[in-house]
SEDRENKOL-59238 format. One record per residue (C-alpha): residue in three letters; x, y, z. Coordinates in steps of 0.001 Angstrom, whole numbers, plus 500000, padded with zeros to 6 digits. Layout:
REM SEDRENKOL-59238
<kollum resn="Ala" east="X" north="Y" up="Z"/>
...
REM end
This chain:
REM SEDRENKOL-59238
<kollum resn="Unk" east="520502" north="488991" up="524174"/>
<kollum resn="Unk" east="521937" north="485521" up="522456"/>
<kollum resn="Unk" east="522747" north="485239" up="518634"/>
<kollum resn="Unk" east="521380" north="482414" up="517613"/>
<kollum resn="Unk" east="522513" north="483109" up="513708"/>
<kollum resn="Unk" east="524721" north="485556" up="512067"/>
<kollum resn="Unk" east="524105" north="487116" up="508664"/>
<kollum resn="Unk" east="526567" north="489475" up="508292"/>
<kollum resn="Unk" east="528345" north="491820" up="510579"/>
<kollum resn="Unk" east="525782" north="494085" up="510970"/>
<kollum resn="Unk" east="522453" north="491346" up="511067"/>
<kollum resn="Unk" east="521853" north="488859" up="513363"/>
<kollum resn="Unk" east="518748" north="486511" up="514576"/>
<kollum resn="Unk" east="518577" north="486480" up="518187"/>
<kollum resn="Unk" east="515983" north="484394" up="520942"/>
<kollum resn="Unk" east="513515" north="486586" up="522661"/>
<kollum resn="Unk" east="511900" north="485359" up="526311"/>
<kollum resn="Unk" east="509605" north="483316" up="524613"/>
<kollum resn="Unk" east="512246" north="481925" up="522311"/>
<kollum resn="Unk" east="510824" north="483100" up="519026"/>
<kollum resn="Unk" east="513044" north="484637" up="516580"/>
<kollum resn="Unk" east="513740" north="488653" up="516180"/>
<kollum resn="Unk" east="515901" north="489910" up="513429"/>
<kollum resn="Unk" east="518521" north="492496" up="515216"/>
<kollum resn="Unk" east="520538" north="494754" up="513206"/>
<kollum resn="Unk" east="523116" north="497640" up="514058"/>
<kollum resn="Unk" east="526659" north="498333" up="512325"/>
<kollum resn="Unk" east="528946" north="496588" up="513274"/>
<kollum resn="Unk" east="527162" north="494539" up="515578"/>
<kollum resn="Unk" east="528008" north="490968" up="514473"/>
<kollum resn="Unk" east="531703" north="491857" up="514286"/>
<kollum resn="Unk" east="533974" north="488878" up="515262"/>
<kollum resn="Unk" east="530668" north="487250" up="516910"/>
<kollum resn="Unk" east="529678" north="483512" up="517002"/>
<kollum resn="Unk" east="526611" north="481667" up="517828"/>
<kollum resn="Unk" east="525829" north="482145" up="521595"/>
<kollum resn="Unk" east="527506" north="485428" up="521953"/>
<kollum resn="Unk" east="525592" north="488247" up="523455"/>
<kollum resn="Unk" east="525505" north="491026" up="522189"/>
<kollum resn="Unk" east="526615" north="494636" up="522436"/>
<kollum resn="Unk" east="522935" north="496311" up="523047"/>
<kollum resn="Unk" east="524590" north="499768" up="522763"/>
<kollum resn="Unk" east="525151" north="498872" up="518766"/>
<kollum resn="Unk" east="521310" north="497796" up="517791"/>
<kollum resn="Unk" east="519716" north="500199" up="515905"/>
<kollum resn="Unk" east="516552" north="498688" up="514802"/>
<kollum resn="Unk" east="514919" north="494809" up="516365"/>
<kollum resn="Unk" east="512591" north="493508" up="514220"/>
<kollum resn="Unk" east="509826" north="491606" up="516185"/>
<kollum resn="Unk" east="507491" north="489994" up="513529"/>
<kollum resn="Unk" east="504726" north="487645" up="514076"/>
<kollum resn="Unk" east="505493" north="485399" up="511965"/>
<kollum resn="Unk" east="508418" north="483146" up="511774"/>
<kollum resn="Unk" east="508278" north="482857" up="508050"/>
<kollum resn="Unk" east="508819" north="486628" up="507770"/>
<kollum resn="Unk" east="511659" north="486503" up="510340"/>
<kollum resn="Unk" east="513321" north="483968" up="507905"/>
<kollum resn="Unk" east="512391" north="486008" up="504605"/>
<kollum resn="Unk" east="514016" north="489360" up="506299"/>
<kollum resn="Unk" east="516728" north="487835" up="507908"/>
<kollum resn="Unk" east="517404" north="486628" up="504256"/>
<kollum resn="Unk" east="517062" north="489880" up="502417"/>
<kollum resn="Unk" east="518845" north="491991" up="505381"/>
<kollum resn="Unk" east="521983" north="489679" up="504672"/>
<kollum resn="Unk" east="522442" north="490493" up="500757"/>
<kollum resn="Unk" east="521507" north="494474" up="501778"/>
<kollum resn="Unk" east="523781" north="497303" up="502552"/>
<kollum resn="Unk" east="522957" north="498613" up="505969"/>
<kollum resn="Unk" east="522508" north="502329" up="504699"/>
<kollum resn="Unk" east="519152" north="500995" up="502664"/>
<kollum resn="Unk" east="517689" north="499017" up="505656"/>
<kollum resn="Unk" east="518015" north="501953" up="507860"/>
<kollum resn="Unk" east="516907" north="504399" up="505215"/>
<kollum resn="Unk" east="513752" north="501726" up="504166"/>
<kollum resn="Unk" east="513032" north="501472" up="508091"/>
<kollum resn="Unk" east="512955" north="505282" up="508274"/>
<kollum resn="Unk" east="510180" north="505827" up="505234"/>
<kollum resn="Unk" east="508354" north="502873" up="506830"/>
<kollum resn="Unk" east="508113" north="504579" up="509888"/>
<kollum resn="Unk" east="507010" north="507969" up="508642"/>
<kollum resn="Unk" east="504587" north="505800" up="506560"/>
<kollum resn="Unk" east="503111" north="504305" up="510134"/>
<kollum resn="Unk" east="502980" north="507772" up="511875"/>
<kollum resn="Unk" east="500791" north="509374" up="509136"/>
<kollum resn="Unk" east="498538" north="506355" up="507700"/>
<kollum resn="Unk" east="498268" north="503803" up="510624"/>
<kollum resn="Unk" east="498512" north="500017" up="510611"/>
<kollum resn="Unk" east="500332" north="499241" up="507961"/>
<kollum resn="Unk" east="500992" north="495238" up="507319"/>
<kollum resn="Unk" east="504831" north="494167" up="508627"/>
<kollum resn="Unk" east="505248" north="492377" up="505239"/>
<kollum resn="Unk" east="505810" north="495871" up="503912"/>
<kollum resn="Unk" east="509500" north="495585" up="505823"/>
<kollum resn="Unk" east="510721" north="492787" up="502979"/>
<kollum resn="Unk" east="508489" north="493808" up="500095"/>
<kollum resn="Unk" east="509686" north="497945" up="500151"/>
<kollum resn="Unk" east="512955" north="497114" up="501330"/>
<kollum resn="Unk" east="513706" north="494589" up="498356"/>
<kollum resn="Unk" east="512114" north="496939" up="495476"/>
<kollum resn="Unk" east="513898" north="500399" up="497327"/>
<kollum resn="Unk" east="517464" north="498138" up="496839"/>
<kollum resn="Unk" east="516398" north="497034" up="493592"/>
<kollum resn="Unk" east="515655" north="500422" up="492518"/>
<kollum resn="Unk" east="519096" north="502038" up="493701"/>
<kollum resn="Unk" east="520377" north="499895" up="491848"/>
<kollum resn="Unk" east="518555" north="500193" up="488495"/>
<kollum resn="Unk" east="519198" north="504262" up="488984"/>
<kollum resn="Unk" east="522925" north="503812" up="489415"/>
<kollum resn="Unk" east="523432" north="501842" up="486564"/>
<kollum resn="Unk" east="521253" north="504696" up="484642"/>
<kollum resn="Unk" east="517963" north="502167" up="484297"/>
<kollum resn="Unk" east="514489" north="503727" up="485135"/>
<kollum resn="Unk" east="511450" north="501661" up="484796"/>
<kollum resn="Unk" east="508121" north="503669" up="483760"/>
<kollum resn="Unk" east="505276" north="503341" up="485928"/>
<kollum resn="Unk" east="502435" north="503022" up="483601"/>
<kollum resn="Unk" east="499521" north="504168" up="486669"/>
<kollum resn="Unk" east="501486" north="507365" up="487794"/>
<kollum resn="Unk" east="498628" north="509229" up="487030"/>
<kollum resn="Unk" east="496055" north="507744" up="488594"/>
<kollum resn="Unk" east="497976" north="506665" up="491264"/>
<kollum resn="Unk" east="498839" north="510781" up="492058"/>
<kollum resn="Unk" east="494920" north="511322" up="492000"/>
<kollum resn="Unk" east="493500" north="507840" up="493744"/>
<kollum resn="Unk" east="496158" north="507604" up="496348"/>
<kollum resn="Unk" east="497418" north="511540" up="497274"/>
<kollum resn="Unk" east="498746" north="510718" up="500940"/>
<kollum resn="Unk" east="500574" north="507795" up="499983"/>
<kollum resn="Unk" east="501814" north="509390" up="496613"/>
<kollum resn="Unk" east="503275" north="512358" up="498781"/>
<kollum resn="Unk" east="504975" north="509745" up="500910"/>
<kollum resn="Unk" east="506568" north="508219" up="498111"/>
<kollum resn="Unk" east="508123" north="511531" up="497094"/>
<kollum resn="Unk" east="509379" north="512154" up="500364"/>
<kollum resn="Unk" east="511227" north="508599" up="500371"/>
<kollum resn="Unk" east="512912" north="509950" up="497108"/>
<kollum resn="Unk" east="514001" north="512758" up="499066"/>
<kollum resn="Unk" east="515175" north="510611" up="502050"/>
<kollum resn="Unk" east="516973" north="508305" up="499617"/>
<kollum resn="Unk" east="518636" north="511378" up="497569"/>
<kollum resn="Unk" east="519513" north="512885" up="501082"/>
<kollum resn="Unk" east="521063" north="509361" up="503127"/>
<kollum resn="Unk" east="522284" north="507203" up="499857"/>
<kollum resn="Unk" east="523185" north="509870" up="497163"/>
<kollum resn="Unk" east="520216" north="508534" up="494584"/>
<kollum resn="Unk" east="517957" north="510472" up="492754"/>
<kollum resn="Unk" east="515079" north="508218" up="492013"/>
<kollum resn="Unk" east="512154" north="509085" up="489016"/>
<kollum resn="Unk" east="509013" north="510537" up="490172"/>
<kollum resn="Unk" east="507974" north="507212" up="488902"/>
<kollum resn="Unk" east="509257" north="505354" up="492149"/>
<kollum resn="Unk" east="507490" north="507192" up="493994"/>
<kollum resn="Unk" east="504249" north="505760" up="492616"/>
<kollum resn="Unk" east="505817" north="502571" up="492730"/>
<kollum resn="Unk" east="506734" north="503162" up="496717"/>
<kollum resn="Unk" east="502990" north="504872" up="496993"/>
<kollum resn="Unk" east="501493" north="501199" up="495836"/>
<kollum resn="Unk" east="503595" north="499142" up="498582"/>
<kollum resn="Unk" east="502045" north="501010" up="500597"/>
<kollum resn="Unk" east="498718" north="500825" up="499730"/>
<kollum resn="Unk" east="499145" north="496908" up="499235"/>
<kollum resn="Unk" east="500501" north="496847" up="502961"/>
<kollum resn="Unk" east="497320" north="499000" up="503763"/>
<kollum resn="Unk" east="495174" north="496817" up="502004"/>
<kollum resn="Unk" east="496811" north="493300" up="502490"/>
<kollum resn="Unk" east="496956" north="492797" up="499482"/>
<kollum resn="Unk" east="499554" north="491799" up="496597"/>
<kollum resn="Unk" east="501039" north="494203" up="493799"/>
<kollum resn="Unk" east="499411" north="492883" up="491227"/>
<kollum resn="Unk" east="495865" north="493056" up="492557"/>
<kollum resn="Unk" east="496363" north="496191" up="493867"/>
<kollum resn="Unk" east="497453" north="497044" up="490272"/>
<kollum resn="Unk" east="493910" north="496092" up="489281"/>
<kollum resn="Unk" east="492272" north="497425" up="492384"/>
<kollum resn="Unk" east="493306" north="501208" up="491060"/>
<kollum resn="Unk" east="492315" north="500254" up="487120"/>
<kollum resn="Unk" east="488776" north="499189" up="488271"/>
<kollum resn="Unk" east="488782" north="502674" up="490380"/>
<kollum resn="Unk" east="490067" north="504390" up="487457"/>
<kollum resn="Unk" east="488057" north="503111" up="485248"/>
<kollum resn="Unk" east="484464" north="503750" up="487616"/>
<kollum resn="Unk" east="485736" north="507468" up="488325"/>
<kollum resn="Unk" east="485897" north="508084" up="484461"/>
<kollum resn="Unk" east="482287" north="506428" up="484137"/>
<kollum resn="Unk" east="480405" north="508564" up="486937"/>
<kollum resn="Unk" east="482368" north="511468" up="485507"/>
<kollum resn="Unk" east="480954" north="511406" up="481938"/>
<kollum resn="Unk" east="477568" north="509753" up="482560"/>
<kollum resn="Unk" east="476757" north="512493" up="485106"/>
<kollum resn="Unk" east="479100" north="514784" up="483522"/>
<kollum resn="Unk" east="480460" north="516153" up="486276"/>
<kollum resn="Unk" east="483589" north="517833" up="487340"/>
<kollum resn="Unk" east="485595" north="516504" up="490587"/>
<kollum resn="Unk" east="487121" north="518240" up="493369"/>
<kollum resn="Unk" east="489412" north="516369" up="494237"/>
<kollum resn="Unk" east="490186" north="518190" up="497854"/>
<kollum resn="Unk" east="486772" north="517879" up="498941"/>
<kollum resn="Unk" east="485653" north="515397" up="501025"/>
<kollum resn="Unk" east="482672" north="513819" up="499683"/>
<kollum resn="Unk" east="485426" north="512852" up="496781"/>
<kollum resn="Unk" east="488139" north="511684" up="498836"/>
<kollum resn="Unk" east="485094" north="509262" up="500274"/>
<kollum resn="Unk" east="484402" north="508248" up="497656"/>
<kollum resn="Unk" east="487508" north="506864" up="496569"/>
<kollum resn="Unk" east="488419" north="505436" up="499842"/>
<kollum resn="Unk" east="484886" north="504019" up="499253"/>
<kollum resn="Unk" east="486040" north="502349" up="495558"/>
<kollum resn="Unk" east="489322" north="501111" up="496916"/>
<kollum resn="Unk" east="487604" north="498586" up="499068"/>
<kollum resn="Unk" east="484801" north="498021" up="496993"/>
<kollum resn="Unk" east="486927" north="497443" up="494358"/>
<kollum resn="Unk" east="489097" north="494645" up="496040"/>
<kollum resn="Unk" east="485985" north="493033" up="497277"/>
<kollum resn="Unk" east="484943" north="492876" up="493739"/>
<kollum resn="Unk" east="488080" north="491046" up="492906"/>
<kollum resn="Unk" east="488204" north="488957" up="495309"/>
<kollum resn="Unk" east="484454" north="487828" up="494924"/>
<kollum resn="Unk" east="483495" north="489337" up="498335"/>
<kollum resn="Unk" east="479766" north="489455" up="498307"/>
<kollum resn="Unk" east="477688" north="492200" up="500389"/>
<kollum resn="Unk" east="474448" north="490526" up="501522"/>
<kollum resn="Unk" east="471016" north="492464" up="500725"/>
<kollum resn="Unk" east="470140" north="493416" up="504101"/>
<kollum resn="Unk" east="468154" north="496358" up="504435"/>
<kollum resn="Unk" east="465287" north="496451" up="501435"/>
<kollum resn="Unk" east="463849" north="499284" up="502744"/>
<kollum resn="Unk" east="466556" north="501849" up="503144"/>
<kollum resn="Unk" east="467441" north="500675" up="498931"/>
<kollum resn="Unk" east="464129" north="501873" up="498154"/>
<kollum resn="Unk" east="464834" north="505444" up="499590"/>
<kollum resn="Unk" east="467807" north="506042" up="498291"/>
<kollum resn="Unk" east="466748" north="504711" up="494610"/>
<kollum resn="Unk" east="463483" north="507002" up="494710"/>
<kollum resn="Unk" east="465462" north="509938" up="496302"/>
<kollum resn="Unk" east="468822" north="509451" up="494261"/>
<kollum resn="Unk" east="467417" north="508139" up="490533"/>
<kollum resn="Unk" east="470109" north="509735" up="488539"/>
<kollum resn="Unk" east="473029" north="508403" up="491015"/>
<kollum resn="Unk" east="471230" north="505196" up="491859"/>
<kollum resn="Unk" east="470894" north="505180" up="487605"/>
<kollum resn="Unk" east="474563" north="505800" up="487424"/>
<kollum resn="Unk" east="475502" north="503290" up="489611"/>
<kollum resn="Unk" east="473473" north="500986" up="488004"/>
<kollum resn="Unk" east="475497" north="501540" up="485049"/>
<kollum resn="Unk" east="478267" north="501012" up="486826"/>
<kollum resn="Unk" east="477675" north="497599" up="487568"/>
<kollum resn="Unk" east="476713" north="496753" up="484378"/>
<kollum resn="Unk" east="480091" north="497909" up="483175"/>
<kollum resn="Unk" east="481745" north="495827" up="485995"/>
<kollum resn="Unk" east="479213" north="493066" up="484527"/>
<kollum resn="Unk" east="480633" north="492847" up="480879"/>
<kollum resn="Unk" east="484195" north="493814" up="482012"/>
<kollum resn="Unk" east="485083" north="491404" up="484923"/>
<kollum resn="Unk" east="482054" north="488942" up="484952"/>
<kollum resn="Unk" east="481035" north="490378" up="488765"/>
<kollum resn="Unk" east="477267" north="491126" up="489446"/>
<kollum resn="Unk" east="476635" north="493510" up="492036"/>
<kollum resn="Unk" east="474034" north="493144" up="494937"/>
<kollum resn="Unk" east="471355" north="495847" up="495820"/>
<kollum resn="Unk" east="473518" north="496643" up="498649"/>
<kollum resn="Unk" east="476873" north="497229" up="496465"/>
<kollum resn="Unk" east="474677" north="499545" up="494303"/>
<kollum resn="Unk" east="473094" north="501439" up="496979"/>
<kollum resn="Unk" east="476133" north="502270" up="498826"/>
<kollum resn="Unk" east="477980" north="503425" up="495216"/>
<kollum resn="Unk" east="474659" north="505651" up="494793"/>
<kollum resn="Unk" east="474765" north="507198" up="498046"/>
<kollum resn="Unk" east="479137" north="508143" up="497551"/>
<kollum resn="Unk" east="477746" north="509552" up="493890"/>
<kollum resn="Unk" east="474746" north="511421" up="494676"/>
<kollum resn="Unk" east="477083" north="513124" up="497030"/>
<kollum resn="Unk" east="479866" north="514015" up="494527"/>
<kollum resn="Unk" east="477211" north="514866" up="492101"/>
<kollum resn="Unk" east="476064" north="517459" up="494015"/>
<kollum resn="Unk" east="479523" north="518899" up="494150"/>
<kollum resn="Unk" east="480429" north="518457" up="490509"/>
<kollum resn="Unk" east="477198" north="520328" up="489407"/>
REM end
């Protein structure tokens, strides 16, 4: 394996087969090296093969101005974040790795930055929430920094944007619209949630990607006229309720809803209605 850069003595950029660019990176592993050196294999602890040759450039970047104890640590939660939800977008190396750095940082110099969705966050995103409090664990236990409970909610939404591909900020609004159509079901059909049952953990899963469709002016064609017409006449108060909803979404964001949109958000109430009774 060549170097065909060096970023510091423990980052390099090598050529793969195909001659496409990998970011390699091991202590000590650029020690006393030079452009067309191989390399010591025995000293790589982590290759990063991206897709993309503009994210090979943006890591290879942040990797160089990192400590190698945080890029090991960060590629540790990342993985533990793969093995329990999935696919999980490879951005999420440079965009959790920057704000993980960031937020050492901040903590050693005694700064802490509220997170202003922690609560909804705990109750709309549980998995990833736990996740994020077992990176502040990880951190505490490899770097020596205890991080708020806030971070974790911060660490919880990288995660959901890499889920989601998606940025931070319309994720941000992806769990305010969520929020905010929980707390309308909830006191139009007065109801109270469970949040451990399943018909409610569908139905957020349901309003997370409804939600960024919304925003980003997805449209759900009317396909099925026939199957809206049996769920209206056998769900009126949650097809009534949903109905509501979208006029809410109306006045609030300027987003109509089609037949379809309401149907499907009648169908995920009616079933926590009948849990909530």
């Amino acid at each position: 394996m060549q170097i065909a850069k060096v970023l510091n003595n423990n980052v390099v950029v090598v050529l793969d087969e195909q001659r496409r660019e990998q970011v390699v990176m091991g202590r000590g592993l650029a020690f006393q090296k030079r452009v067309g050196d191989s390399l010591d294999e025995s000293k790589i602890e982590k290759i990063f093969a991206l897709q993309s040759d503009e994210l090979v450039g943006r890591l290879g970047e942040l990797l160089s101005q990192i400590p190698l104890e945080v890029m090991t640590t960060c590629d540790r939660i990342i993985e533990l974040a793969r093995g329990r939800l999935g696919k999980l977008q490879e951005s999420l190396y440079i965009t959790l790795t920057d704000h993980c750095h960031f937020a050492i940082e901040r903590q050693k110099n005694g700064v802490t930055i509220r997170n202003v969705l922690l609560w909804e966050i705990k109750r709309l995103y549980p998995k990833e929430f736990e996740l994020g409090q077992e990176a502040r664990a990880i951190i505490a236990r490899r770097i020596g920094v205890e991080l708020a409970e806030d971070e974790a909610g911060f660490i919880a939404l990288h995660l959901v944007t890499a889920q989601l591909n998606s940025e931070m900020p319309e994720v941000m609004h992806v769990t305010r619209v969520m929020q905010e159509i929980l707390q309308l079901v909830k006191y139009q059909l007065q109801l109270n949630y469970d949040e451990e049952s399943l018909s409610y953990q569908r139905f957020v899963t349901h309003l997370k990607f409804f939600a960024q469709r919304m925003l980003t002016r997805t449209v759900v064609a009317d396909d099925d006229v026939t199957l809206h017409s049996a769920v209206k006449d056998n769900y009126a108060k949650a097809w009534k309720c949903a109905e509501t909803v979208a006029i809410h979404l109306q006045k609030s964001y300027q987003r109509s809803l089609t037949t379809e949109e309401i149907m499907f958000l009648a169908i995920h109430i009616e079933r926590v209605r009948k849990e909530g009774r």
